[in-house]
Kinemage of the C-alpha trace (Angstrom):
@kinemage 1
@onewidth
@group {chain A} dominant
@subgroup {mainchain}
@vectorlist {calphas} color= white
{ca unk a 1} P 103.605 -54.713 92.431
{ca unk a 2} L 105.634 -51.565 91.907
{ca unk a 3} L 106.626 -48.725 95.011
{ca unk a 4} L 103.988 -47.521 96.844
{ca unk a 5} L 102.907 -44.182 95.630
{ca unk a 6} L 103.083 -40.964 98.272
{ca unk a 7} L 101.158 -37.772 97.261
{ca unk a 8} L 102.594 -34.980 98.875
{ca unk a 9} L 100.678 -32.458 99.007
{ca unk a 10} L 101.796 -28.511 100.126
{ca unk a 11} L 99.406 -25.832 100.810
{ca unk a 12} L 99.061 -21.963 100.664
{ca unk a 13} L 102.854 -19.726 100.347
{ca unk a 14} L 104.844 -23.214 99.700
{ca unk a 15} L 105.211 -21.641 96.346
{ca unk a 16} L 107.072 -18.796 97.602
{ca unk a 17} L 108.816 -20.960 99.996
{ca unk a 18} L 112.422 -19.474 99.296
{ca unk a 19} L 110.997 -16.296 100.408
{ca unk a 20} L 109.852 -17.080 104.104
{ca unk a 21} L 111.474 -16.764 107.449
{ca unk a 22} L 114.698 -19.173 106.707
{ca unk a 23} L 114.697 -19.771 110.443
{ca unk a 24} L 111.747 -21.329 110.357
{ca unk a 25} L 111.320 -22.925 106.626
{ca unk a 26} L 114.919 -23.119 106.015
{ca unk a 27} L 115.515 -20.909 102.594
{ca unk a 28} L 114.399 -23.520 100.668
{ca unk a 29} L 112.980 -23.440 97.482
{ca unk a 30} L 109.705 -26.268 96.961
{ca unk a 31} L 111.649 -27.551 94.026
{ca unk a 32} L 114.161 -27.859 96.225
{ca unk a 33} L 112.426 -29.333 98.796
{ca unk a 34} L 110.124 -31.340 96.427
{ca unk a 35} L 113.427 -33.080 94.832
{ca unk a 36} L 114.746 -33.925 98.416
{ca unk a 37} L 111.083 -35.520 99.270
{ca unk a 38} L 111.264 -37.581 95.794
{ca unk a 39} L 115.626 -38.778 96.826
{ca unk a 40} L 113.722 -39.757 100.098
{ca unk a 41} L 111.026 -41.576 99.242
{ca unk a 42} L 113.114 -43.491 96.471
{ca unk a 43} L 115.786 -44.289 99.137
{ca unk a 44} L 112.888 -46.054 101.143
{ca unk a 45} L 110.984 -48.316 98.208
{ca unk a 46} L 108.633 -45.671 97.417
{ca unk a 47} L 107.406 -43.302 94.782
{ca unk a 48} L 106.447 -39.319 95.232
{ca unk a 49} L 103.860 -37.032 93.387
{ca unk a 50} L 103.074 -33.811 94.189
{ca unk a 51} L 100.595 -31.134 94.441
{ca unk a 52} L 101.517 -27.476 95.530
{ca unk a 53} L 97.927 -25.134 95.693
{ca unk a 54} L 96.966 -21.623 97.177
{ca unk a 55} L 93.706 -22.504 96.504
{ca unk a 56} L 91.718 -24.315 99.247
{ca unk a 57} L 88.978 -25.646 97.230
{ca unk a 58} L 91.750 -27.001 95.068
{ca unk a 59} L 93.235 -29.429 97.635
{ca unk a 60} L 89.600 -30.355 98.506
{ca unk a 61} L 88.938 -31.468 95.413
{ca unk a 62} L 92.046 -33.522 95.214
{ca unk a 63} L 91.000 -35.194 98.098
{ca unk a 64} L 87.839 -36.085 97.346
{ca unk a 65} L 88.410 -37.345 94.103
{ca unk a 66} L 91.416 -39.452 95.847
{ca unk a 67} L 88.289 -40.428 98.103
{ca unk a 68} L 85.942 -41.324 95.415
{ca unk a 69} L 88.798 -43.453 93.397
{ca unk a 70} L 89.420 -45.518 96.774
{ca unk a 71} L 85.438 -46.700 96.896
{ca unk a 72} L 85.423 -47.318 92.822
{ca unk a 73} L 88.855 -49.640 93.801
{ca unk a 74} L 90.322 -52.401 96.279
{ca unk a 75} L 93.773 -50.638 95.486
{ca unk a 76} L 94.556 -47.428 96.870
{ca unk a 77} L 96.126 -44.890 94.700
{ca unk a 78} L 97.776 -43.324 96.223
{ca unk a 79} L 98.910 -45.497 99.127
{ca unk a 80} L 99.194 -42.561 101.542
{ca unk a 81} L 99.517 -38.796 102.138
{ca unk a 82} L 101.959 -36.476 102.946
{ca unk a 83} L 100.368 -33.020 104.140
{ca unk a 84} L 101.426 -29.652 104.938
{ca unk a 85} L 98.605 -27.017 104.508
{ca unk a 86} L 100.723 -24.517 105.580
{ca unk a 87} L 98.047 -21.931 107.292
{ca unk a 88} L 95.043 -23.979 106.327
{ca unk a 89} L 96.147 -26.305 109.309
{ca unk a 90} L 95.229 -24.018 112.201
{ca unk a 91} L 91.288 -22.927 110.844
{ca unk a 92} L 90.394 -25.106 107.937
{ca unk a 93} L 87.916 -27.482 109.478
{ca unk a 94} L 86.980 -28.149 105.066
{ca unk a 95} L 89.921 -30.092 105.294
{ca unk a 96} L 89.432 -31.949 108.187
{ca unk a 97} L 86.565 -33.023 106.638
{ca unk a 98} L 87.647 -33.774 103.416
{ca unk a 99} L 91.042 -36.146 104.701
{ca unk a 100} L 88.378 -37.994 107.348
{ca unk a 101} L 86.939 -39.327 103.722
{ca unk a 102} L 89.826 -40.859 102.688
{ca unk a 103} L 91.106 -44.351 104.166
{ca unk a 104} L 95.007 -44.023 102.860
{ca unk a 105} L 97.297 -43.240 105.899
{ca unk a 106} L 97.928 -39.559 106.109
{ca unk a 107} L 100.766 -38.025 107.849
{ca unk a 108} L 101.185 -34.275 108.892
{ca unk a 109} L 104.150 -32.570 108.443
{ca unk a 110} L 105.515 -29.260 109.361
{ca unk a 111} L 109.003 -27.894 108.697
{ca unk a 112} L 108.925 -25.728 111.849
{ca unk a 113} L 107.790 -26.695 115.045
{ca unk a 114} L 104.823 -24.871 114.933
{ca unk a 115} L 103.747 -25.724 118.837
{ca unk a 116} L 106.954 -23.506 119.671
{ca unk a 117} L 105.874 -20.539 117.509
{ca unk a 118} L 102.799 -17.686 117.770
{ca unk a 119} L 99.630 -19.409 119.818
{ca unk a 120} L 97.528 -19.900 116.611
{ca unk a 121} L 100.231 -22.048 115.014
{ca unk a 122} L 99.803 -24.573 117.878
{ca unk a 123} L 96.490 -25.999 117.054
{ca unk a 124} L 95.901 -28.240 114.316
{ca unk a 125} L 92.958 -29.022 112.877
{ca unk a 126} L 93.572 -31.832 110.942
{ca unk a 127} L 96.352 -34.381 113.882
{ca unk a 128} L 93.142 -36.339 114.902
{ca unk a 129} L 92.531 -37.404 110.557
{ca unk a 130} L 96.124 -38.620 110.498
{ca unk a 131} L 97.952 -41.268 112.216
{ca unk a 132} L 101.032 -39.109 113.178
{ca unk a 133} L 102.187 -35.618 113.010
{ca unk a 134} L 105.920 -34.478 112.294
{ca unk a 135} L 106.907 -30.709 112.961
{ca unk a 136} L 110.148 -28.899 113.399
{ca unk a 137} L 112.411 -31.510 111.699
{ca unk a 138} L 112.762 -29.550 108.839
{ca unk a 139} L 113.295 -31.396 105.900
{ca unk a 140} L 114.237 -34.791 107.238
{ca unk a 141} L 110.853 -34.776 109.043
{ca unk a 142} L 109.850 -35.846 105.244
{ca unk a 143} L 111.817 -38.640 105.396
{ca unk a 144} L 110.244 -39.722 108.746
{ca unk a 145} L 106.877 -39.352 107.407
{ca unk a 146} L 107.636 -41.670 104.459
{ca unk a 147} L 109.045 -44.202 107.094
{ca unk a 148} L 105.378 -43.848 109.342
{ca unk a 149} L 103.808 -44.757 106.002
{ca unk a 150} L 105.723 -47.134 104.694
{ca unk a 151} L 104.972 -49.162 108.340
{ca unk a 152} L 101.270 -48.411 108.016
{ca unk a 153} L 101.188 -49.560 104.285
{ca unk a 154} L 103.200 -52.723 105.228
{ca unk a 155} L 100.399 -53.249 108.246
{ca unk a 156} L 97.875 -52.674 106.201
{ca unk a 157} L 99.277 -54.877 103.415
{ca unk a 158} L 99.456 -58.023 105.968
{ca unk a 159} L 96.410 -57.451 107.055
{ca unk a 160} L 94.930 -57.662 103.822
{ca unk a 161} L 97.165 -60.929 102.747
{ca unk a 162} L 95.742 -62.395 106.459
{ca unk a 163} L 92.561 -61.695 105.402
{ca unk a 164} L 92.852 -62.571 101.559
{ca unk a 165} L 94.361 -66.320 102.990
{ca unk a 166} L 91.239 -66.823 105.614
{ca unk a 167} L 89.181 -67.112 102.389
């Protein structure tokens, strides 16, 4: 069995990350970022691919056809989620939807704390689809997120082996 594969997945502007508020996203480029996600996840056992869109419908798509692949298969491919919609997290109830189809763990992740910024920033529509959310961490928060996963996978994992050996 080879490392558990992460999608990450960034939403709207994370393409012109370099250009936003450093405070807040750190003067990063998503290369950048993108490479130090990939270091990460191969430090902890794991694998990264990634998906960058400005188009909503885009992202929906990937997850349903992520949802659609996980009924067809007893292996989930990918074996969890990494998401930061960027905007789309405070109004885009599409995507609530879409990640309450899909049964890999999903973590949210926000490179500013965004409960600490403008009112509209604080809610999040997507927290109750995934089992943890990680903001203003900047890019380490990343790195936690892989860790929440890679306990979930392992959890789920058992629990499948439990099950598998009660046959």
């Amino acid at each position: 069995m080879g490392a558990p594969l992460i999608e990450v997945i960034h939403g709207v502007n994370f393409d012109v990350l370099e250009l936003r508020d450093p405070r807040h996203y750190g003067g990063l480029t998503l290369d950048a970022l993108q490479d130090q996600i990939a270091a990460y996840a191969g430090e902890l056992g794991m694998a990264a691919v990634f998906l960058q869109t400005n188009r909503e419908h885009e992202l929906l798509e990937r997850l349903h056809e992520i949802a659609r692949a996980e009924r067809r298969s007893a292996r989930r491919e990918p074996a969890g989620l990494i998401i930061n919609p960027g905007a789309w997290t405070h109004y885009a109830w599409s995507l609530h939807d879409a990640l309450e189809l899909v049964h890999a763990p999903a973590v949210e992740v926000h490179l500013s704390d965004i409960g600490a910024r403008e009112g509209w920033r604080a809610r999040s529509v997507i927290s109750d689809v995934c089992i943890a959310t990680v903001a203003g961490e900047g890019v380490s928060g990343y790195r936690r997120a892989l860790m929440l996963l890679r306990a979930a996978i392992g959890r789920a994992d058992a629990g499948a082996a439990s099950a598998e050996g009660e046959r």
